[in-house]
N, C-alpha and C positions, 0 to 999 in steps of 0.2 A: 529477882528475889535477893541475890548478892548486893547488886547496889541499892534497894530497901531496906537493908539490914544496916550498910553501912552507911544509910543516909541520917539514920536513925541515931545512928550509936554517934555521930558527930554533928545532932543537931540536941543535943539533950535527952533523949529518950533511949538510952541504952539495953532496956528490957525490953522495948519492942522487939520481936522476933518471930513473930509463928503469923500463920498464914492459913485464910481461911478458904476453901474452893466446894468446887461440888461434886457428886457422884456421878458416875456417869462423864466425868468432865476427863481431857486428853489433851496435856499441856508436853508432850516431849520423852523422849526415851532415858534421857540421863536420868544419875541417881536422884537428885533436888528434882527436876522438873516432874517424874515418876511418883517421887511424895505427895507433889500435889494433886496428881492425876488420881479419878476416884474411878478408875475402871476393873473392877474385883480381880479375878483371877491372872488378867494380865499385867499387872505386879504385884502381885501375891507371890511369888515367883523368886523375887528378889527381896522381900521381907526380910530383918527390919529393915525400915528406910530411914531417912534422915526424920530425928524428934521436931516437933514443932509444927507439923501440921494438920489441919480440922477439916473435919466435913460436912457439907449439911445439904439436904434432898436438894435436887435440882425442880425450877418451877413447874414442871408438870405431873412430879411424884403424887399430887394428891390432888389433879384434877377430875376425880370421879368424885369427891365426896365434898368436894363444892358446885352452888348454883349454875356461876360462871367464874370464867376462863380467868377472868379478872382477879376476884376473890381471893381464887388458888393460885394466885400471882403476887396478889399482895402479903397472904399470909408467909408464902414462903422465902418472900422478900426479908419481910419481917424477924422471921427466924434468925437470919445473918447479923442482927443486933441481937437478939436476945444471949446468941451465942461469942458474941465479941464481950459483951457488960458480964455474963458468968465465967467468960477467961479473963476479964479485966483489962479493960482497955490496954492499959500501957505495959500488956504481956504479945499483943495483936500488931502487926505490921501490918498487914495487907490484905485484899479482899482480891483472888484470881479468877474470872470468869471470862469461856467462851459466849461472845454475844449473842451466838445461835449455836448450839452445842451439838455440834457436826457426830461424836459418836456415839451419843445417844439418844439418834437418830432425829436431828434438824431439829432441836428444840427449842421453841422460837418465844421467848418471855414479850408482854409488853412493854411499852415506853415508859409506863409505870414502875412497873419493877425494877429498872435501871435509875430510875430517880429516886427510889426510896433505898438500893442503895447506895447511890451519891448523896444524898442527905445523912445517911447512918457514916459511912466511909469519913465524910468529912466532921460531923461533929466529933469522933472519935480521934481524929487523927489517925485515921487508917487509910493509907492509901489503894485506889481503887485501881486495880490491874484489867485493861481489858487483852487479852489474847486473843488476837487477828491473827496468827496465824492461816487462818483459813477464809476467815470474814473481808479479811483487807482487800485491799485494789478494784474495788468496783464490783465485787460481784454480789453484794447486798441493795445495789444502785446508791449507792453514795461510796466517796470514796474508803472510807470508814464506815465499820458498822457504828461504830459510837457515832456518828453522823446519822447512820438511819434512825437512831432510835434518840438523837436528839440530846446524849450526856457528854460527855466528856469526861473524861478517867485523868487520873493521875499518871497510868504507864501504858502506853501499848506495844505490845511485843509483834511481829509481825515476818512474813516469810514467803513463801513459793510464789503467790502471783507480785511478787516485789522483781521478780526477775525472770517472769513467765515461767517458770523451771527450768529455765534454758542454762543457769547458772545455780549453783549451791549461796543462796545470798538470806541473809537476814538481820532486823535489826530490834532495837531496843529504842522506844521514842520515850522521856520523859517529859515532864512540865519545867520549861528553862531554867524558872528559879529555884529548881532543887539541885542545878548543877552549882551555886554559890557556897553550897555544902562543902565541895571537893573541890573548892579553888584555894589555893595557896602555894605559900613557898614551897619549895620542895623538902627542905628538914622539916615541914609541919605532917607531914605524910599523910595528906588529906585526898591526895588524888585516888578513881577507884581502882581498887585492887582487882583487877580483874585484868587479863588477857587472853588471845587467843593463838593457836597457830598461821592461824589462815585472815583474823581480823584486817580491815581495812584493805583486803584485796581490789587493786587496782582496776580490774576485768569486770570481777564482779560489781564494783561500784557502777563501771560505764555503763556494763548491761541494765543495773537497777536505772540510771537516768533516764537511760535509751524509752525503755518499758511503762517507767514513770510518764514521760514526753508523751507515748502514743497514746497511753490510757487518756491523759488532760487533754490535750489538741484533737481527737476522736470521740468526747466525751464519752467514751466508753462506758462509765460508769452510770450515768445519762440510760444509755443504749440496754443495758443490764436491767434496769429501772421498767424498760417499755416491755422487753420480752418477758421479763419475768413476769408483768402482769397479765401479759396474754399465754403463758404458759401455764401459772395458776388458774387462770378461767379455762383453760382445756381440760388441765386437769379434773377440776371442779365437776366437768359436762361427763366425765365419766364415772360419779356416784352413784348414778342409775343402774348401773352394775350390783353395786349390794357387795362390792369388796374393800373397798375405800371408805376408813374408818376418818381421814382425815388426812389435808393437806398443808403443809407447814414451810416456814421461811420468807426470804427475803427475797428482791431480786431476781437473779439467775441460782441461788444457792435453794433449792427446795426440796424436797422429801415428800413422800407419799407412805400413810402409814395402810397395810393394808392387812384383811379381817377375813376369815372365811365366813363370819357373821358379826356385822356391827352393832346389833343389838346385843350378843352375850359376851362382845370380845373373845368370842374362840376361835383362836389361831388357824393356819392350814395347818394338816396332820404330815407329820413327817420332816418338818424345818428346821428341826433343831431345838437344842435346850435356850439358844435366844430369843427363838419365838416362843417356846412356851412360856418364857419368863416375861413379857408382854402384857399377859393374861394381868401382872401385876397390877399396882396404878400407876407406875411408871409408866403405860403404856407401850 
């Protein structure tokens, strides 16, 4: 988000700044990453946060009172312009989205919805953030979930299976020609502003190679691709139960939403105020 901010302010758009994400969505513990995250009371906590960022349903908020799956995919695609053109474009940086939205429970949008918005993203000059953190390294069966789902983002942020967890490693991948933003002399002070403690650690680099190596030469991500679809058709074989509202995901990354009745969405008794909140159409 730091370096959208200042890619912006040094490419002529120095209004760009605010950032748009979803509910339900879990981008990071820090103060900025925390703003964007749209998960209610666990950062409520820490209120205010940083000004400048929006939110808007995530794609399966209002999958009951559409036909299909589809529909309620596009419409809330949709949403994400309606809400960029009433903030005005050139107030709008960026667009942050988990490809399968891991804590609101494996929510898995289709190929559609990721194209409509990369088509909003780019006529706006909004750039499209996907966060792999969790998506990345093969286990949606492609190396990339933007890979599964066929788009291509402007930023992917990405982490844990980049260095099996065996190391604290993570990175920021942009689109090359937005690094010519931040090339210059040095009194132009166009380089980005940003550092870390621990940045470009040595160890951690090797291990990310290491790990990178095994996943491409094992086709690993290939391998995630096959089980995952024979673990979705298992899963599937046991809806005859009558608890299994539905099953979601990519790959090896899947979820199982379950129902003490599929038919009224009433939860099991006793689970908590996150299962009753369910009953929503968040699901």
């Amino acid at each position: 988000m730091k370096f959208v901010r200042q890619y912006f302010k040094q490419t002529g758009h120095p209004g760009k700044y605010k950032f748009v994400s979803r509910y339900y969505g879990y981008h990071g513990g820090t103060a900025g990453a925390m703003a964007a995250s749209g998960t209610g009371t666990r950062k409520t906590k820490f209120e205010p946060h940083m000004p400048g960022f929006l939110k808007v349903v995530p794609p399966n908020y209002y999958r009951d009172r559409f036909p299909t799956w589809e529909e309620c995919n596009r419409f809330t695609a949709r949403m994400v312009e309606d809400l960029i053109v009433n903030e005005d474009p050139e107030t709008v940086a960026g667009v942050i989205v988990e490809p399968i939205g891991n804590t609101g429970g494996i929510i898995t949008p289709t190929a559609e919805y990721f194209q409509i918005l990369r088509e909003t993203c780019t006529r706006h000059n909004v750039m499209l953030i996907f966060d792999e953190v969790i998506t990345g390294f093969g286990k949606t069966g492609s190396f990339f979930a933007a890979q599964t789902f066929g788009v291509t983002p402007d930023i992917i942020c990405c982490g844990k299976g980049m260095s099996n967890g065996a190391m604290p490693l993570a990175a920021m991948i942009a689109r090359e020609d937005m690094a010519e933003a931040f090339w210059g002399p040095p009194e132009a002070g166009l380089e980005f502003a940003h550092g870390h403690t621990f940045a470009g650690n040595p160890l951690g680099a090797a291990v990310g190679i290491a790990v990178i190596d095994e996943i491409v030469e094992n086709q690993l991500d290939r391998k995630a691709r096959r089980l995952g679809e024979y673990l979705a058709a298992r899963l599937e074989g046991l809806r005859k139960y009558g608890v299994i509202r539905e099953v979601r995901g990519k790959g090896l990354l899947r979820g199982v939403e379950l129902m003490k009745d599929t038919e009224t969405l009433a939860p099991f008794p006793g689970l908590g105020r996150r299962s009753r909140r369910r009953r929503s159409p968040t699901g």
